[in-house]
VEXDREN-2710 file (C-alpha; in Angstrom, 1 decimal):
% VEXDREN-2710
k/r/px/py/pz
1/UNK/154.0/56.4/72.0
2/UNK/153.5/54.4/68.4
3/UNK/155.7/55.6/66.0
4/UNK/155.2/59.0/64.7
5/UNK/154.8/59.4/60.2
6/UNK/156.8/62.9/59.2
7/UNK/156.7/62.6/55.3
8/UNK/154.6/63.1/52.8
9/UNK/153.2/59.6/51.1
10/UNK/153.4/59.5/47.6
11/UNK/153.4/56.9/45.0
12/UNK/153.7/53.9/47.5
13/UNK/156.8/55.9/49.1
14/UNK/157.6/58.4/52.1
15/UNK/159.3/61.7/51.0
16/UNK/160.2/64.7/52.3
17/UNK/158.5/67.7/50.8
18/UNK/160.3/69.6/47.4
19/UNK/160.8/72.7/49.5
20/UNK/162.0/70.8/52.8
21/UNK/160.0/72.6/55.1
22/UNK/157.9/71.4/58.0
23/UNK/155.4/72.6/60.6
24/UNK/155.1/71.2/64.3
25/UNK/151.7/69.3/65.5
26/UNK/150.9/70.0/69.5
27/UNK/149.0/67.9/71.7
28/UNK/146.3/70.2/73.0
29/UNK/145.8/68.4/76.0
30/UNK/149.5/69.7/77.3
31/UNK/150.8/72.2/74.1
32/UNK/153.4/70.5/74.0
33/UNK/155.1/69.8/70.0
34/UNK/154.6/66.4/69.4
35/UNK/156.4/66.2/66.0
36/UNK/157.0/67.9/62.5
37/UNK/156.0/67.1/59.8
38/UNK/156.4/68.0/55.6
39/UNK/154.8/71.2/55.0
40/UNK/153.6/69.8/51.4
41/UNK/153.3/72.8/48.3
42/UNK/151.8/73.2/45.2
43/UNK/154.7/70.8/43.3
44/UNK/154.1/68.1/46.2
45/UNK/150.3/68.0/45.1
46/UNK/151.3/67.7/41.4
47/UNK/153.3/64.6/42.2
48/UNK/150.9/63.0/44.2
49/UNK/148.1/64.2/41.8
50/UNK/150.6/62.2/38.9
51/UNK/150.8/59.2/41.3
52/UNK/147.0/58.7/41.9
53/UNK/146.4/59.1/37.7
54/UNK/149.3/56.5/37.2
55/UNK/147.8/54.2/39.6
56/UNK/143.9/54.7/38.5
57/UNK/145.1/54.2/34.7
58/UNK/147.5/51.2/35.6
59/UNK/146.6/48.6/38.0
60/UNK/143.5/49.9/40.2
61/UNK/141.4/50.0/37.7
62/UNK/141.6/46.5/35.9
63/UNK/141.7/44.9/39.2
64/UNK/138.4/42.9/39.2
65/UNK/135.9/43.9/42.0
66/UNK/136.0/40.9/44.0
67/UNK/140.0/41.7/44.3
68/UNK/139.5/44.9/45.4
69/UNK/137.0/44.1/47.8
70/UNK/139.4/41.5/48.9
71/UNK/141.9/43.9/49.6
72/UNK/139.4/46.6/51.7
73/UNK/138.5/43.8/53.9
74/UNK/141.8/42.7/54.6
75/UNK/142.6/46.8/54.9
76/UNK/139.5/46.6/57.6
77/UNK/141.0/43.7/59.8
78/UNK/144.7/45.2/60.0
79/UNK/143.2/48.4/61.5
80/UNK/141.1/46.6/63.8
81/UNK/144.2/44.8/64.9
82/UNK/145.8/48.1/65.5
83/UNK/142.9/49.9/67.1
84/UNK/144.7/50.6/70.2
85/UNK/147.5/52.2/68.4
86/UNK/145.6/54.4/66.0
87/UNK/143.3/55.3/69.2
88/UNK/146.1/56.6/70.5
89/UNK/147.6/58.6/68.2
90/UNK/144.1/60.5/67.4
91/UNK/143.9/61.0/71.1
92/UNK/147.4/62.6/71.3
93/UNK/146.9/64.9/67.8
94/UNK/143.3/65.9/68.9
95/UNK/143.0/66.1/72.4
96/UNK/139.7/63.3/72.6
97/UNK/138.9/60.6/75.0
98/UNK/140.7/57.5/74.6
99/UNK/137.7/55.7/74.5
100/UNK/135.8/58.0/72.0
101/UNK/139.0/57.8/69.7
102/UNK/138.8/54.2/70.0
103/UNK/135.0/53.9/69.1
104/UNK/135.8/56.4/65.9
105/UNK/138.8/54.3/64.3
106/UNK/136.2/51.2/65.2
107/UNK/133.9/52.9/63.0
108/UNK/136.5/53.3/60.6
109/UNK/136.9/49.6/60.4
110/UNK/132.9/49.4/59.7
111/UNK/133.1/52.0/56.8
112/UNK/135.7/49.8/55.0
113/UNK/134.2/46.7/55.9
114/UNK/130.6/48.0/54.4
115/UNK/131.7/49.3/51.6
116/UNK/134.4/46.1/50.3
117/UNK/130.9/44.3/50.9
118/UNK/129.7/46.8/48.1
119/UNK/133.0/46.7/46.0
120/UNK/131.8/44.2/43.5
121/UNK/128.0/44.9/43.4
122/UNK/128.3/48.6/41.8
123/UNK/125.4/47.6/39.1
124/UNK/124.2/49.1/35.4
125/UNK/120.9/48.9/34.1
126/UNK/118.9/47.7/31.0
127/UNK/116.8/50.0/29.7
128/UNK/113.8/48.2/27.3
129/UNK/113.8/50.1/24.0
130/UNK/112.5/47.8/22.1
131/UNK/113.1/44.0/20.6
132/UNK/116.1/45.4/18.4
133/UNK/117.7/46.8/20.9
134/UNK/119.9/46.7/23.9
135/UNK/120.3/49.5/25.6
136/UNK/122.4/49.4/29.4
137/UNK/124.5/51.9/31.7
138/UNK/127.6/51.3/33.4
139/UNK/128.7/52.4/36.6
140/UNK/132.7/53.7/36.0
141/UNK/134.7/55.7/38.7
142/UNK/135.5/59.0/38.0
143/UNK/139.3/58.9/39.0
144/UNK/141.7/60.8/41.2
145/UNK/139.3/61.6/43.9
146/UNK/140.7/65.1/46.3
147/UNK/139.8/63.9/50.1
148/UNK/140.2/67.5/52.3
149/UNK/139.7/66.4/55.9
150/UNK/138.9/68.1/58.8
151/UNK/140.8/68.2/61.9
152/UNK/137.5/67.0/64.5
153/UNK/137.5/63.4/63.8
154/UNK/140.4/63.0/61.3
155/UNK/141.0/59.1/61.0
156/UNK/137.1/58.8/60.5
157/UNK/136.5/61.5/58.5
158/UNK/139.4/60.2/56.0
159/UNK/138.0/56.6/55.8
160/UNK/134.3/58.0/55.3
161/UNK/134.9/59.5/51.7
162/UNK/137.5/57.1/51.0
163/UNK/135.8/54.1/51.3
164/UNK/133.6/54.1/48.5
165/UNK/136.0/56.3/46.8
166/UNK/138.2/53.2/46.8
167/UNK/135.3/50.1/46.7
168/UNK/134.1/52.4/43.0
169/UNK/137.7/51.9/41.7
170/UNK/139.2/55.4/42.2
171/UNK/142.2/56.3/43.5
172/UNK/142.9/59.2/46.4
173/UNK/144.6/62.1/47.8
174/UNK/144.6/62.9/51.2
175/UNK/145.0/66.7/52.9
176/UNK/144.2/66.1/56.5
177/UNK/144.3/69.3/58.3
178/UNK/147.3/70.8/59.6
179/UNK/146.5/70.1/63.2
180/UNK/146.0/66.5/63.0
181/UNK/147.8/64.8/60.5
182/UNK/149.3/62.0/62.4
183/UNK/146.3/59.4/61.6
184/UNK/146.2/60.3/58.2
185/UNK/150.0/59.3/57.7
186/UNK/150.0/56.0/60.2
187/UNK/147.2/54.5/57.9
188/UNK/149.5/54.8/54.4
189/UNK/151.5/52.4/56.4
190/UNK/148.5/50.1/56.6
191/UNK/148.2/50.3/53.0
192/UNK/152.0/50.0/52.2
193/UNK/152.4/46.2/54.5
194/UNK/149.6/45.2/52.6
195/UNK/150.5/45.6/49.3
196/UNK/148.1/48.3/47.1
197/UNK/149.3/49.3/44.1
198/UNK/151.6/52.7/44.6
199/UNK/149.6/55.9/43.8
200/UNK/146.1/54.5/45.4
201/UNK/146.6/56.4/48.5
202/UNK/148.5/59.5/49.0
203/UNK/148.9/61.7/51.7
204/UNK/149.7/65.8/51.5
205/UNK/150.6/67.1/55.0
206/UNK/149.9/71.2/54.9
207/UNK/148.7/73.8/55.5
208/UNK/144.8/75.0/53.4
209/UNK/146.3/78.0/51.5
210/UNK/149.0/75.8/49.9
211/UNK/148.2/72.1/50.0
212/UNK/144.4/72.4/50.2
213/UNK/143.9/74.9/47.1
214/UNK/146.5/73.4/45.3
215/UNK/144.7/70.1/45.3
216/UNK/141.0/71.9/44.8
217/UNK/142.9/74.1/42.2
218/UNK/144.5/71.0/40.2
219/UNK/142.9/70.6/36.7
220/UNK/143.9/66.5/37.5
221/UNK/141.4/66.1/40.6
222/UNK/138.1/64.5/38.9
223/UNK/136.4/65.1/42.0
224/UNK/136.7/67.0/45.6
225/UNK/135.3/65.9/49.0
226/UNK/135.3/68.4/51.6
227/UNK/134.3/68.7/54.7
228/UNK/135.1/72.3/57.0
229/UNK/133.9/75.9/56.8
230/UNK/131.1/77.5/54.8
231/UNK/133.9/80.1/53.6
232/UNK/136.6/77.3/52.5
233/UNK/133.5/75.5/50.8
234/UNK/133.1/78.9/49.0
235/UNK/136.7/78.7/48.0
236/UNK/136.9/74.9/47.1
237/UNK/133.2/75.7/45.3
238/UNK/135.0/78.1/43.0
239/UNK/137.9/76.2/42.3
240/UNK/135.7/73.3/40.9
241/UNK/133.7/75.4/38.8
242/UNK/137.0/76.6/36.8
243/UNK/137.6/72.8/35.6
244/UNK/134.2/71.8/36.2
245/UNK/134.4/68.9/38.7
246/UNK/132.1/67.5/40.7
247/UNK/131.9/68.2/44.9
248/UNK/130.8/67.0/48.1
249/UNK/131.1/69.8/50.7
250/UNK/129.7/69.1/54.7
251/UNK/129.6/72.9/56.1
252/UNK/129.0/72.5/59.5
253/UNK/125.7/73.1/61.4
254/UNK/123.6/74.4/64.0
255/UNK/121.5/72.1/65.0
256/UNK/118.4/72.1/67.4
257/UNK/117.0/69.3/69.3
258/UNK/113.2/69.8/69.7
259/UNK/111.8/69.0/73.4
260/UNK/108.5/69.0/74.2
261/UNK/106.7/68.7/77.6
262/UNK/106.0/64.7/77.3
263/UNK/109.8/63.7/76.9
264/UNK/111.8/61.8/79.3
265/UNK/113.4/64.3/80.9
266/UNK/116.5/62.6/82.6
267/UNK/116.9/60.9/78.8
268/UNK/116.7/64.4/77.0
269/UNK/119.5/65.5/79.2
270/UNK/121.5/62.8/79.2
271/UNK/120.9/62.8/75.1
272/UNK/121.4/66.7/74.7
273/UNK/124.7/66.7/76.8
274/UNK/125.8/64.0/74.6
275/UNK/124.8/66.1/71.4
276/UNK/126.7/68.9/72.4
277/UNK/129.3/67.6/75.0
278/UNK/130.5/64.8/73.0
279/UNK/134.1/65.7/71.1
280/UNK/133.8/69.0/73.2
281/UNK/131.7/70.1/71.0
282/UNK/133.6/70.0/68.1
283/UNK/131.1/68.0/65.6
284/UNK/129.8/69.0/62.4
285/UNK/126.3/67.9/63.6
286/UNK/126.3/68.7/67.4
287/UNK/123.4/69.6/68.4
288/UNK/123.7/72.9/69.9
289/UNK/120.6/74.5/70.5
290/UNK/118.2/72.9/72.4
291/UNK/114.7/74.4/71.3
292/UNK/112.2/73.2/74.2
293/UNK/109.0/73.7/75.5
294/UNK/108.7/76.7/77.7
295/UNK/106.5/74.9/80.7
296/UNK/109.4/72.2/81.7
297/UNK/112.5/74.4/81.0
298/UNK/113.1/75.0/84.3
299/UNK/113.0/71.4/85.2
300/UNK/115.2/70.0/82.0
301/UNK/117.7/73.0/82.9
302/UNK/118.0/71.9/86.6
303/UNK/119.0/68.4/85.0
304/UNK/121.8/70.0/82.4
305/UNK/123.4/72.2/84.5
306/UNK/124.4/69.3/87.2
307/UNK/125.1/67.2/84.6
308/UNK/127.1/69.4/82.9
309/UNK/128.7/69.7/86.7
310/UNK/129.6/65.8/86.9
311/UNK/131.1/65.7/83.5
312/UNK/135.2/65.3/84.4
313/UNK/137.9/67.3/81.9
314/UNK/141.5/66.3/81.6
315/UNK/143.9/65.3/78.6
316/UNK/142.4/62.7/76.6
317/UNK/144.9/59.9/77.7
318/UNK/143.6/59.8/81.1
319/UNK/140.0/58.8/79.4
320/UNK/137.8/62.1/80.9
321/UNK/134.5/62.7/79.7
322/UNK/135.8/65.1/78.5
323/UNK/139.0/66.9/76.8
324/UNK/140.5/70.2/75.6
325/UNK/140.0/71.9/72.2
326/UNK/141.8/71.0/69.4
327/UNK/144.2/74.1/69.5
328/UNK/145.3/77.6/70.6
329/UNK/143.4/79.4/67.7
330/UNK/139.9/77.2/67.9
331/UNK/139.9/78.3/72.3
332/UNK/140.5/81.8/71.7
333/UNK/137.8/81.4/68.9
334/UNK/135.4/79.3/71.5
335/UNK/136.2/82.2/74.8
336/UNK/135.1/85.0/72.2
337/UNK/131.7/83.5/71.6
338/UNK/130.9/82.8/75.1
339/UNK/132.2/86.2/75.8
340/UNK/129.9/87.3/72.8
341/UNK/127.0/85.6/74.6
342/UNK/126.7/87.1/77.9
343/UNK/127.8/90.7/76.3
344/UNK/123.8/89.9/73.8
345/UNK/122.0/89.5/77.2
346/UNK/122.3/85.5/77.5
347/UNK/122.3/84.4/80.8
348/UNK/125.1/82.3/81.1
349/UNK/124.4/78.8/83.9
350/UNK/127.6/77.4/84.0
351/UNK/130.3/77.5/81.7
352/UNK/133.1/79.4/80.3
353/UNK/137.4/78.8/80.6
354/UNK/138.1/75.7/83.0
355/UNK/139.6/76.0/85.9
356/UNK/142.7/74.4/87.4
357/UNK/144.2/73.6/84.0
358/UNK/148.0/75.3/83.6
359/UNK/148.0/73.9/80.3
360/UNK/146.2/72.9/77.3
361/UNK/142.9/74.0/75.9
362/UNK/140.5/73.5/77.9
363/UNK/136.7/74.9/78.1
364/UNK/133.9/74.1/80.4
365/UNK/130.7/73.0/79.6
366/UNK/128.8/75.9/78.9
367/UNK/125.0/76.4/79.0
368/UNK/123.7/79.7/77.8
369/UNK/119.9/80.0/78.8
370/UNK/117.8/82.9/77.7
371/UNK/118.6/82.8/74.2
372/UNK/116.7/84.4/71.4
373/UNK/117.2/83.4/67.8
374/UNK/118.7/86.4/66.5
375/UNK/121.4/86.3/69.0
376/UNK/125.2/85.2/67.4
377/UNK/125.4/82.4/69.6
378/UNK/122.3/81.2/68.3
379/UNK/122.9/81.4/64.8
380/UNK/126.9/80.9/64.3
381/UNK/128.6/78.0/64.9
382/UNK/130.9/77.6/67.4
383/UNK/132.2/74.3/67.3
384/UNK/132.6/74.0/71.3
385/UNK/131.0/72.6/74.5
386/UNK/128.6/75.7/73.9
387/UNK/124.8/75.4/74.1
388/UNK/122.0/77.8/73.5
389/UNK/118.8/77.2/75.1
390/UNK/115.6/78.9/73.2
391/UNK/111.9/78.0/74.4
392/UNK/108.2/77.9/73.0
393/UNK/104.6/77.8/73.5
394/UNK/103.5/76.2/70.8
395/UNK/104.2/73.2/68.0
396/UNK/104.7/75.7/65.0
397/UNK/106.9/78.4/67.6
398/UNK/109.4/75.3/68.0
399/UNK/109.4/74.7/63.8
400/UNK/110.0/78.1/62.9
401/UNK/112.5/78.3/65.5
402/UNK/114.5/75.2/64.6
403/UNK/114.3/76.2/61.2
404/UNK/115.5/79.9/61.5
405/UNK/119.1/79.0/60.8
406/UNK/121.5/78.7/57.7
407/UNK/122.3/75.8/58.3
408/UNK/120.5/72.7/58.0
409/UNK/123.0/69.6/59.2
410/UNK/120.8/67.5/62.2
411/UNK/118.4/67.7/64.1
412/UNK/117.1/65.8/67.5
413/UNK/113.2/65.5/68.2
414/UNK/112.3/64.2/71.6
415/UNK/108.7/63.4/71.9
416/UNK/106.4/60.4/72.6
417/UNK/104.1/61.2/70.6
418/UNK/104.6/59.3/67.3
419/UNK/102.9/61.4/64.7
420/UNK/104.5/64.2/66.4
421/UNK/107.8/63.2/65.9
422/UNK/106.8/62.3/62.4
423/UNK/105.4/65.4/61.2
424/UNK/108.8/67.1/62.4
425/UNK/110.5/65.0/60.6
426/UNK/109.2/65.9/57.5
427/UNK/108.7/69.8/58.3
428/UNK/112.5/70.2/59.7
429/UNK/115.1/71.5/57.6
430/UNK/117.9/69.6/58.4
431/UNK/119.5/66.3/56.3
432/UNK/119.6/63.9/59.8
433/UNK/116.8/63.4/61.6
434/UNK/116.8/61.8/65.0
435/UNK/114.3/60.7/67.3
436/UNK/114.6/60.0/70.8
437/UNK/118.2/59.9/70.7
438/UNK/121.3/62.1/69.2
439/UNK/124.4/60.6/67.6
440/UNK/122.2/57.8/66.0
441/UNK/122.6/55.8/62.4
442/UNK/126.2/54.3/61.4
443/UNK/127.9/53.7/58.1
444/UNK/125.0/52.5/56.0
445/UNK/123.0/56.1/57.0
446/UNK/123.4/58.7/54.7
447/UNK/124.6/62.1/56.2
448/UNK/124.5/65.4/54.4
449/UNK/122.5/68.5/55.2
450/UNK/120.7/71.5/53.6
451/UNK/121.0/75.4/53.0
452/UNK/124.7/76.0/54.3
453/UNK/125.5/72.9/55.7
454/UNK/126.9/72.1/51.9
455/UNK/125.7/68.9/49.3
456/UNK/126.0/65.8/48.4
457/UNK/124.9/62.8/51.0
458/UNK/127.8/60.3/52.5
459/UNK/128.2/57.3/54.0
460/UNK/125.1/54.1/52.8
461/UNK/124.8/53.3/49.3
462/UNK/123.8/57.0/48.5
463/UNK/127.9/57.7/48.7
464/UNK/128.4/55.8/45.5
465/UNK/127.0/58.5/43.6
466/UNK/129.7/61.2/44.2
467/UNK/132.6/58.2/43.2
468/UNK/131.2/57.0/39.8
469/UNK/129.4/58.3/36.8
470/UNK/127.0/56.6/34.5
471/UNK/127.9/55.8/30.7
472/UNK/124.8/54.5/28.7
473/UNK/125.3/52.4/25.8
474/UNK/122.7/51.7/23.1
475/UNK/123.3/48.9/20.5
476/UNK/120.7/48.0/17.6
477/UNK/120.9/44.7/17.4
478/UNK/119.8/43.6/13.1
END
């Protein structure tokens, strides 16, 4: 087992936190504790708040781009030299497949690879006012950027904001979530053997109620990205507007993928069970409702229901297709809703608490046919291997019912008919659109959604925009 991080990193140092408490982290594959670590507070947050300022006043900032592009490359080759180890570690704190955790920290080493590319091309403008004048706009960071991660895809969902946080010139800190903060500390290591300036990157272990709002309540955060429930973004929403900050917030989703009658059927099941299956569910943007045309339902649920059937659970180590969910709390959350389903009138395939598991949280692979779109299940997310199956008869019957949701995150189309697929696209409330496939795009695609699923777009270019603001400066030249 790689060496496990218990301290709070702050200022280029580990530390235990001011009150010396802790909390343990289990490996939901077996419950058992794999470690403790600092239970961080309100005064742990103000020194790593104090660090991050120091840092973004002192050296980060006058570093020239091309140096601090320099340094996110050579922070994207040392983890891909320890992709194995990191792999690992998120595998043991979450519960995944080996070989999905080692495709996530992979794209981790693509997010900081694209943006140090990016580092020292973060352009102004001229503006033509006229002959006597010069009138440009700068591009300058905004500062100590607030990074609240969630527990799904911790590693990955870290590097995303952080990225261009650091390629703009800001400096960070880090709350992963109190399941899995194992990642989150192993990489301040990564930053430590290679020599950032202290106070760049700075890790809070905790719990939301006292590390989270701290850091969203801290008049010294110039800017928040979070990424978790609609009622935390509430929370974190609220905090901001007392200091008047700027956020990013990703909400979650229920997303539909769209099947009609010409589609490949064995590639719309293979797609949707990866949609939904993948992570056990337990993505932002899985697509969970499967919206499909009501003459080949039969035939497409045949398909889902056996492969749902082949897919093999077992702790994440082993490299299953599948593994448990992340904790004791999220699979009691998971049971009720299937419970909740069948008790609405959903006819329930296959599905529900796996069997022959003594330990660890484990749920089947669930497929809930007869679904309406008022129904709980088809409306709340559930953030499991759960997934709702509505049909229609008609072109507009499948818009208005991949639309009737709060959300607005992703969305799968599976067609081949071209200006089909096109005029979904541009009718379907959702931020990610994907064609023919689910789980498509990569770290130059901009992700964000609509209505509940929060603001603000990351990952591409687009990201840049919640890291830096724009000064304009207008000289008359005589």
């Amino acid at each position: 087992m790689p060496k496990l991080h218990d301290k709070l990193y702050i200022a280029g140092r580990w530390s235990s936190s001011r009150s010396g408490k802790v909390f343990e982290v289990v490996d939901p594959s077996t419950e058992e504790v794999l470690t403790t670590v600092a239970r961080g507070t309100v005064e742990d947050v103000d020194d790593a708040v104090g660090a991050a300022r120091e840092a973004f006043s002192g050296p980060w900032r006058r570093l020239k781009p091309e140096d601090r592009a320099r340094l996110l490359y050579q922070l994207a080759r040392a983890l891909e030299a320890r992709i194995d180890e990191f792999a690992e570690l998120e595998t043991l704190d979450t519960g995944k497949p080996i070989q999905h955790a080692r495709s996530e920290v992979s794209g981790c080493v693509r997010y900081f690879d694209y943006y140090a590319g990016v580092a020292d091309k973060i352009h102004g403008e001229t503006i033509p006012l006229g002959p006597n004048y010069l009138n440009y706009t700068v591009r300058e960071p905004l500062g100590v950027t607030a990074h609240i991660v969630p527990w799904n895809a911790p590693l990955s969902m870290v590097s995303r904001s952080l990225a261009p946080a650091l390629a703009a010139a800001n400096t960070a800190v880090v709350k992963p979530a109190e399941q899995t903060p194992l990642t989150a500390l192993q990489f301040a290591e990564v930053f430590l053997e290679l020599g950032f300036p202290e106070g760049v990157y700075n890790v809070v272990t905790g719990f939301g109620e006292e590390a989270g709002r701290a850091l969203s309540e801290h008049p010294g955060i110039d800017s928040i990205t979070f990424t978790g429930s609609v009622e935390t973004g509430r929370a974190v929403l609220r905090s901001a507007a007392e200091h008047v900050k700027p956020v990013v917030l990703e909400l979650g989703g229920k997303s539909p993928q769209i099947v009609f009658a010409d589609s490949d059927l064995d590639l719309v099941a293979n797609e949707v069970a990866k949609g939904i299956y993948s992570n056990t569910g337990q993505y932002c943007d899985a697509g969970s409702r499967v919206v499909i045309e009501e003459s080949i339902s039969d035939p497409f649920l045949e398909r889902m229901v056996n492969r749902s059937h082949d897919i093999k659970l077992g702790a994440g180590l082993e490299g299953p297709d599948m593994g448990p969910l992340v904790s004791a709390e999220h699979f009691e959350r998971v049971l009720r809703y299937i419970d909740t389903g069948q008790k609405e009138g959903a006819r329930m395939l296959t599905g529900g608490r796996a069997e022959g598991f003594d330990k660890g949280y484990f749920v089947s692979p669930t497929i809930f046919d007869e679904v309406e779109s008022g129904m709980r299940i088809a409306q709340e997310e559930i953030f499991g291997p759960v997934l709702s199956v509505l049909t229609f008869s008609d072109e507009q019957e499948a818009l208005r019912t991949a639309n009737n949701s709060n959300y607005g995150l992703a969305a799968g189309i599976f067609t081949r008919d071209i200006d089909r697929a096109f005029r979904f696209a541009n009718d379907i409330q959702a931020g990610y659109v994907m064609i023919n496939e689910y789980f498509s795009g990569g770290a130059g695609s901009p992700f964000g959604g609509y209505k509940q699923s929060g603001f603000g777009r990351e990952r591409g270019l687009v990201a840049l925009d919640n890291y830096t603001r724009i000064k304009n400066v207008v000289v008359r030249v005589r």
